[in-house]
Backbone as numpy.savetxt, mean C-alpha at the origin, in Angstrom:
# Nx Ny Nz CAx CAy CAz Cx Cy Cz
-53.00 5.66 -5.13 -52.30 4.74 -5.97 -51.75 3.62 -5.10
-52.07 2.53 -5.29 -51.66 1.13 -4.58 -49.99 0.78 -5.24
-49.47 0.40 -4.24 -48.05 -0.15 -4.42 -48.13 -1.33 -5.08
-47.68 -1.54 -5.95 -48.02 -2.76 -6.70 -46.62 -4.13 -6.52
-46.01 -3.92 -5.33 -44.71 -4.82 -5.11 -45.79 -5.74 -3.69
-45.50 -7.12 -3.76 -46.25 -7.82 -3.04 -45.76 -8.01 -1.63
-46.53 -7.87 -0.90 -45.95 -7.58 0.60 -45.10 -9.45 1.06
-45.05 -10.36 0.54 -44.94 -11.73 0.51 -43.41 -11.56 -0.42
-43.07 -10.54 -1.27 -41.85 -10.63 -2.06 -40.57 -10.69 -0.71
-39.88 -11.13 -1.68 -38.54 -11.32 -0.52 -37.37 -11.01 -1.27
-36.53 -9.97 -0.57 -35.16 -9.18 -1.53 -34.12 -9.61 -0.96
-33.41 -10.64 -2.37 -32.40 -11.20 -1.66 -30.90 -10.40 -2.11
-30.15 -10.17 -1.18 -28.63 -9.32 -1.58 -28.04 -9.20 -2.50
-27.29 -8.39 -3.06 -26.94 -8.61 -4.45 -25.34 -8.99 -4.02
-24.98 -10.32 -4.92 -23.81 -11.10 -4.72 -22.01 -10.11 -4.15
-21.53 -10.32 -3.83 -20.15 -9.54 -3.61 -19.60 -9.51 -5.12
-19.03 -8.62 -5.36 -17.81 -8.56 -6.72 -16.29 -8.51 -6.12
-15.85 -8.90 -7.29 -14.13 -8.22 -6.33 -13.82 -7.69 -7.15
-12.68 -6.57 -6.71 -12.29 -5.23 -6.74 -11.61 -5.70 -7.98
-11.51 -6.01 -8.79 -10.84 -5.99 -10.36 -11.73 -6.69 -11.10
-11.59 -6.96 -12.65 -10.43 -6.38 -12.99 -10.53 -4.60 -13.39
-9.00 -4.08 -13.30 -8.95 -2.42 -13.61 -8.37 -2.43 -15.14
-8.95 -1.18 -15.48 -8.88 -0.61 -16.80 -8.17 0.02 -17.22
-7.16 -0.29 -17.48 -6.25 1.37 -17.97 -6.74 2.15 -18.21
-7.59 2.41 -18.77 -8.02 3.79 -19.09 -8.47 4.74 -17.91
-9.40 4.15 -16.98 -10.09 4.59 -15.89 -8.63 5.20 -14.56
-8.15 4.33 -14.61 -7.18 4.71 -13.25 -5.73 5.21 -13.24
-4.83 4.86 -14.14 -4.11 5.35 -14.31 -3.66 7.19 -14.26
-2.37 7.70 -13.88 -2.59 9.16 -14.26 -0.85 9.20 -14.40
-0.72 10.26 -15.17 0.56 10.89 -15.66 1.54 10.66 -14.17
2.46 10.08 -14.13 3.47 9.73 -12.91 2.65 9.35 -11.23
1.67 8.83 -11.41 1.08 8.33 -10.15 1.91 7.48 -9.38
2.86 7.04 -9.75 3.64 6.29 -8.84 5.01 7.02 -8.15
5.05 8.62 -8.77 6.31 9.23 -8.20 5.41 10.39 -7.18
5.76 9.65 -5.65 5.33 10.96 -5.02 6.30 12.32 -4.71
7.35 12.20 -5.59 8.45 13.37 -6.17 8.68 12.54 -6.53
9.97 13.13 -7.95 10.46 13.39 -9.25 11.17 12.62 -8.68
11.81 11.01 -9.64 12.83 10.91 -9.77 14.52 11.56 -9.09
15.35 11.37 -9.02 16.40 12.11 -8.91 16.62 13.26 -7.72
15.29 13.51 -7.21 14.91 14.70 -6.38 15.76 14.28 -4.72
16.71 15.33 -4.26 16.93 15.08 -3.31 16.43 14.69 -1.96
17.03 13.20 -1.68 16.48 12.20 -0.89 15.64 11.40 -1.21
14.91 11.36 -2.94 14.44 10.58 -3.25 15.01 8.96 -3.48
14.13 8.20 -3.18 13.94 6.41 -3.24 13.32 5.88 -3.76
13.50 4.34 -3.99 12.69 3.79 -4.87 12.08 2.38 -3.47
11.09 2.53 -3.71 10.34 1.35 -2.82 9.90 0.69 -3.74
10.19 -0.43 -3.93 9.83 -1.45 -4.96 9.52 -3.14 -4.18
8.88 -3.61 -5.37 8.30 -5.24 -4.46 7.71 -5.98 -5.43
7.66 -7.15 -5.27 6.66 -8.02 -6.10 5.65 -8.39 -5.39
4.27 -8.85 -5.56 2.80 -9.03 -5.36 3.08 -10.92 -5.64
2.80 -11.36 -4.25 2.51 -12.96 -4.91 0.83 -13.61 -4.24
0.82 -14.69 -5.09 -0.60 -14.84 -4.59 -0.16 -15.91 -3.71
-0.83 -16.69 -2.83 -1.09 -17.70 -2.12 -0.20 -19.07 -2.83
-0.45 -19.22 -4.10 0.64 -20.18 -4.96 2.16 -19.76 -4.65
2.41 -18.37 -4.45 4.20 -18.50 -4.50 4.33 -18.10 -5.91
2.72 -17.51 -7.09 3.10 -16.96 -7.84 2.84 -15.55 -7.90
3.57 -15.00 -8.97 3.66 -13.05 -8.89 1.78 -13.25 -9.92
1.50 -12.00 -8.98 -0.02 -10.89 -9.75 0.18 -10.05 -10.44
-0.06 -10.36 -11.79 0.08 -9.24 -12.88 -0.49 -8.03 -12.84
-2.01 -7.54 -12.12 -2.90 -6.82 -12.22 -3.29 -6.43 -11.02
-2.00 -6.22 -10.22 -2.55 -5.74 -9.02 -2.11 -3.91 -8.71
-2.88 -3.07 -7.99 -2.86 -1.94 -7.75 -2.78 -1.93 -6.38
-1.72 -1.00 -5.61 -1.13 -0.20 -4.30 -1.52 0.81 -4.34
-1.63 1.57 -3.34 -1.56 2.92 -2.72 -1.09 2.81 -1.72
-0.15 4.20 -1.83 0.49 4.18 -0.11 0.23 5.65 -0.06
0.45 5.83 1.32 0.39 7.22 1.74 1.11 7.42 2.74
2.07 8.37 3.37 2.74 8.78 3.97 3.13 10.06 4.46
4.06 10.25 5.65 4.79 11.18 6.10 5.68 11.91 5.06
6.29 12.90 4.82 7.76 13.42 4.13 8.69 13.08 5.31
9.92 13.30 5.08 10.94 12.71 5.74 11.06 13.49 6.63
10.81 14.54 7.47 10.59 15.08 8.63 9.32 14.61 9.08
8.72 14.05 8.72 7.28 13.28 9.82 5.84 13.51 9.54
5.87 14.93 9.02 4.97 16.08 8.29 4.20 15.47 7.25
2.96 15.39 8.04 1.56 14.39 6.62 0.96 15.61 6.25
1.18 15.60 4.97 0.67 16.44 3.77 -0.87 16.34 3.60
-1.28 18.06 4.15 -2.59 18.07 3.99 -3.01 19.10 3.12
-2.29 19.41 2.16 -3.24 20.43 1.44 -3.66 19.56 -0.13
-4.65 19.84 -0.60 -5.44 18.83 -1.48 -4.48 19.26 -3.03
-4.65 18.48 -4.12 -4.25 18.46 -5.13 -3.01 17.37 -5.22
-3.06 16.16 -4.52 -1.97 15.10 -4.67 -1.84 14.31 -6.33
-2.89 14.52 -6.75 -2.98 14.50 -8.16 -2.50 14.86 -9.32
-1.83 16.34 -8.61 -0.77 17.27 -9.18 0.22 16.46 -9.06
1.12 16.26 -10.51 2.26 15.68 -10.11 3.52 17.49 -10.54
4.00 17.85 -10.21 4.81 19.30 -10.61 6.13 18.70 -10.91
6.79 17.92 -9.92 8.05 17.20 -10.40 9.00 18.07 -9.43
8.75 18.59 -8.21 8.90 18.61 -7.34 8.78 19.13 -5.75
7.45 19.00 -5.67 6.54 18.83 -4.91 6.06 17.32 -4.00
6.48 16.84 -2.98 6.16 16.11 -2.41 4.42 16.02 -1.98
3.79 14.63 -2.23 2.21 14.53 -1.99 2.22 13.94 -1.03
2.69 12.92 -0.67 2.35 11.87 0.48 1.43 10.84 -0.11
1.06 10.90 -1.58 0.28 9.76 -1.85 0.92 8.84 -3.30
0.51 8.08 -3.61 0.65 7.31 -4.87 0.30 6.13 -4.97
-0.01 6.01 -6.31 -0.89 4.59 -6.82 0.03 3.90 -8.22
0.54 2.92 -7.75 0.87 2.05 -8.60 0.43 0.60 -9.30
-0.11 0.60 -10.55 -0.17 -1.22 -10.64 0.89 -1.61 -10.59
0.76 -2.65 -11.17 1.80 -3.94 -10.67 1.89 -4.22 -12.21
3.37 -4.23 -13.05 3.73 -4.89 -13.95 3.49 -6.15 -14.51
3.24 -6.95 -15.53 3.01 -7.97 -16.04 3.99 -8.90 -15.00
4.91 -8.75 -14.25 6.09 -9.60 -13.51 5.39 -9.74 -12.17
4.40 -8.34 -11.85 3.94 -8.77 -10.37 4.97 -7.44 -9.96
5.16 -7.25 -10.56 6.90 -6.58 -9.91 6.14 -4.36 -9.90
6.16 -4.04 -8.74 5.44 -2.30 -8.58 6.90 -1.64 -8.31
6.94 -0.99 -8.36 7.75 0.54 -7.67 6.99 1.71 -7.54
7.63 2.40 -6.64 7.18 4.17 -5.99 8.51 4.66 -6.03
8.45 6.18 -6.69 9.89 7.16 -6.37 8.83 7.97 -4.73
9.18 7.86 -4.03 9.29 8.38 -2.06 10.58 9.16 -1.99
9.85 8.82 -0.33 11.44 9.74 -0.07 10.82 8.42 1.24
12.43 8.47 2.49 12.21 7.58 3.77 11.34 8.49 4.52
10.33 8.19 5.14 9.55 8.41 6.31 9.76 8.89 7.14
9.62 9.65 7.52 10.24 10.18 9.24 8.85 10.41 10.27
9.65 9.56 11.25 8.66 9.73 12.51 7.37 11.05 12.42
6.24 10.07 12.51 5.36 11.35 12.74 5.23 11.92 14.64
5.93 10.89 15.46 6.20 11.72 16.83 7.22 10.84 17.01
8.19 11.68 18.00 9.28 11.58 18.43 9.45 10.05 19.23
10.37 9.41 18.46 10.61 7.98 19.31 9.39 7.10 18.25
8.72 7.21 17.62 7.62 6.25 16.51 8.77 5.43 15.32
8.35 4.29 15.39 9.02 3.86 13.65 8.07 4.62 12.43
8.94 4.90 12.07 8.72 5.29 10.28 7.93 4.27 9.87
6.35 4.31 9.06 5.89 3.63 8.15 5.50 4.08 7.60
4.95 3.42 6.02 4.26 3.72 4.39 2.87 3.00 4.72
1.66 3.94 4.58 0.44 2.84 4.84 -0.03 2.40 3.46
-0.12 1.09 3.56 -0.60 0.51 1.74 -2.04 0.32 1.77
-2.77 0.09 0.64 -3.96 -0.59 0.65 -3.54 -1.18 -1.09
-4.42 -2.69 -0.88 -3.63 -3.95 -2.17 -4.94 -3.84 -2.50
-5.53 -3.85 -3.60 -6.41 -3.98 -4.87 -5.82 -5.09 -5.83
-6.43 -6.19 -5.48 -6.55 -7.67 -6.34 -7.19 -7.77 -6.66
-6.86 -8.67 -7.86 -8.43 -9.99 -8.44 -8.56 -10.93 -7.48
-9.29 -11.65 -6.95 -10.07 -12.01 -6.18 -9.99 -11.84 -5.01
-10.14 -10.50 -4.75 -10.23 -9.70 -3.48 -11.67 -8.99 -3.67
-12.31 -9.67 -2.32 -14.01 -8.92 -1.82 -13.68 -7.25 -1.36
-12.60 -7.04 -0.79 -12.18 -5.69 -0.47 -10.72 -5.07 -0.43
-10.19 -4.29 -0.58 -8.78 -3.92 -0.97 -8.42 -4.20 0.84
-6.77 -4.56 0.73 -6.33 -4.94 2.20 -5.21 -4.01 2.44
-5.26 -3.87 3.56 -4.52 -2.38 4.27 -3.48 -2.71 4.80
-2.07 -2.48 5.11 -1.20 -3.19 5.50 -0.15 -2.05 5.76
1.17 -2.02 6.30 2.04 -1.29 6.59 3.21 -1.64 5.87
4.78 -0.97 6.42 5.61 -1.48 5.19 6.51 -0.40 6.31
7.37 -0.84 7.01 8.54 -0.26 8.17 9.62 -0.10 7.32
10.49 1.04 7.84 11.88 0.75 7.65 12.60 -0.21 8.33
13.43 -0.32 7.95 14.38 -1.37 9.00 15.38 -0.94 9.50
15.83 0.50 9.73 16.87 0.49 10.78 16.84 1.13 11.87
15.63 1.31 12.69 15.75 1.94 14.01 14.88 0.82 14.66
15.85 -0.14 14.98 15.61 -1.63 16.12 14.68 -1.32 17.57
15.08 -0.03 17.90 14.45 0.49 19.26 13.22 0.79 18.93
12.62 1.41 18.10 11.33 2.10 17.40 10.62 0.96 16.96
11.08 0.29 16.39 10.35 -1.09 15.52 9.96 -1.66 16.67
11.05 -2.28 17.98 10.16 -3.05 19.22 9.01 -2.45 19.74
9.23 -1.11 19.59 7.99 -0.59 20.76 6.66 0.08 19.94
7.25 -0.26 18.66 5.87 -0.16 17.77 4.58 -0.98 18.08
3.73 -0.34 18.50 2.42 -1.48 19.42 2.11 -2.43 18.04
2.03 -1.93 17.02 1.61 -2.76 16.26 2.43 -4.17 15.79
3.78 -3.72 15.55 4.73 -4.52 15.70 5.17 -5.24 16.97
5.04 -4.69 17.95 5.38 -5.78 19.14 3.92 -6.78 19.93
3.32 -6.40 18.80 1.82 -7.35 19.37 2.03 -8.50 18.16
2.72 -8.52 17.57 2.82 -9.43 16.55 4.05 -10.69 16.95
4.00 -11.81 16.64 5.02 -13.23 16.78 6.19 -12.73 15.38
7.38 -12.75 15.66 8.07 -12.25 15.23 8.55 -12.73 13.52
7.95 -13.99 13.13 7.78 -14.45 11.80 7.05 -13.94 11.21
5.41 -12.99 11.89 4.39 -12.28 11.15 5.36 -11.12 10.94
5.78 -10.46 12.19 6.56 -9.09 12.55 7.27 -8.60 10.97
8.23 -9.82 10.67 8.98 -9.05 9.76 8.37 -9.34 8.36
7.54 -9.77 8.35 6.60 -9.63 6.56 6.32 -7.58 6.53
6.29 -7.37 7.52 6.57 -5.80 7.23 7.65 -4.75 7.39
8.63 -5.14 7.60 9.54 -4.54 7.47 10.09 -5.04 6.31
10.33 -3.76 5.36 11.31 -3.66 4.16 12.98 -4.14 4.02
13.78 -4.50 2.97 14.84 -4.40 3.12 15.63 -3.50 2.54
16.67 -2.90 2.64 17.36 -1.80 2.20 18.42 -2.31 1.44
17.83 -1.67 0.29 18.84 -1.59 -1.10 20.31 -1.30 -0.78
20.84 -1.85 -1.74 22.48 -0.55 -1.29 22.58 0.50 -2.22
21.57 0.87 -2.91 21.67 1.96 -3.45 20.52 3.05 -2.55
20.09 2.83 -1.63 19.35 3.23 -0.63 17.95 3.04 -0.39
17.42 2.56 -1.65 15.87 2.15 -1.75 15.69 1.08 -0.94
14.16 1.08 -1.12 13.73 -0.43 -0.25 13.02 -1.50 -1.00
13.09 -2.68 -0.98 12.36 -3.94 -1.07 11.69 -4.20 -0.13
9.99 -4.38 -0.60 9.28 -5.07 0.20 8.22 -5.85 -0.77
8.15 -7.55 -0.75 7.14 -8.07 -1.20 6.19 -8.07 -0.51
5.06 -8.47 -0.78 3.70 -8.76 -0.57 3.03 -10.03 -1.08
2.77 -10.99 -0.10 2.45 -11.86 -0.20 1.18 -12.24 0.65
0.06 -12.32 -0.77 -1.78 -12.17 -0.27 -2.06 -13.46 0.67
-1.39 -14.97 0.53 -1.51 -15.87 1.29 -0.18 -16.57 1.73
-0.36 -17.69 2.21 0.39 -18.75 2.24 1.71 -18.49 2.83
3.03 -18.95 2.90 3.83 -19.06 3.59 4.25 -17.43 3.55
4.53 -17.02 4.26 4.96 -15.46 4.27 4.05 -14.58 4.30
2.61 -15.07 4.63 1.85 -14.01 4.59 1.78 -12.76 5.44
1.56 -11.65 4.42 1.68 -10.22 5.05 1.39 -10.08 6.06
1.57 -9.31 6.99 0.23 -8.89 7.92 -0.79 -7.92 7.50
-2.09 -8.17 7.59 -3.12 -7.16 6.88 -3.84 -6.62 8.21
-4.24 -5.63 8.19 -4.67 -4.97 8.88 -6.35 -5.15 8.78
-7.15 -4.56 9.50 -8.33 -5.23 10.02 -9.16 -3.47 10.31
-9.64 -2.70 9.87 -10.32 -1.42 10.16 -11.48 -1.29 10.47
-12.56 -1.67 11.97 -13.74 -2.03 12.13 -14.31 -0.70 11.87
């Protein structure tokens, strides 16, 4: 049987898409944004708004973070999907409100080795994003840990603090995210 595709044809790539738009129906799940319950001791709220390159908020944008529990300890046994209501996962996925505006119920981070800053690792799912962008999100109060963070002290100190959070006075954190333009995040780069 002869191949009937012409040796002279030429296959050209099929175009990039970007990662939205998402469906409610498809992604969403029963409390995906509480990696513990509400109210749960030492629980926080990490919250932020999403802006685009304009200086305006993204209605339709989706986070994931993943993390340490507050002793340092990255959660490896499978079923993060399980939400029980109080059970710590180390994971969660939030969109982003019609305001741009996300929250996570966490708990604070704790060093995964002795003398490390505490971080939340994100990945941002936009509309007109070719690939979701990976980024970090520090606490802000151990000054000694934050300098000698390689990642943070390889950075000019106007990039530096687009990742560090600010602390609520009710103990949570604020951190925006901003995809371009003046304040832009630092995004991370994974060859």
């Amino acid at each position: 049987m002869r191949n009937n595709v012409s040796t002279t044809t030429k296959l050209v790539p099929t175009p990039g898409q970007t990662v939205g738009p998402f469906y409610g129906y498809a992604l969403p799940f029963v409390k995906d944004n509480e990696l513990l319950a509400p109210g749960s001791p030492g629980s926080i709220r990490l919250q932020g708004t999403v802006y685009d390159g304009a200086g305006a908020t993204i209605p339709d944008a989706i986070l994931e973070i993943w993390q340490p529990d507050a002793a340092g300890t990255i959660v490896q046994q499978t079923g993060s999907l399980v939400r029980d209501g109080y059970t710590f996962t180390g994971w969660g996925r939030a969109s982003v409100g019609h305001s741009g505006v996300y929250t996570f119920t966490t708990v604070n981070p704790g060093p995964t080795e002795s003398g490390a800053a505490p971080f939340i690792s994100v990945a941002v799912f936009a509309r007109g994003l070719m690939n979701r962008l990976f980024t970090r999100v520090y606490l802000p109060e151990n000054e000694e840990a934050l300098a000698k963070d390689p990642l943070l002290s390889s950075l000019d100190p106007d990039r530096r603090k687009t990742l560090i959070a600010r602390r609520d006075p009710d103990g949570g954190l604020t951190w925006d995210i901003h995809l371009q333009g003046d304040g832009e995040t630092v995004f991370l780069d994974f060859q």
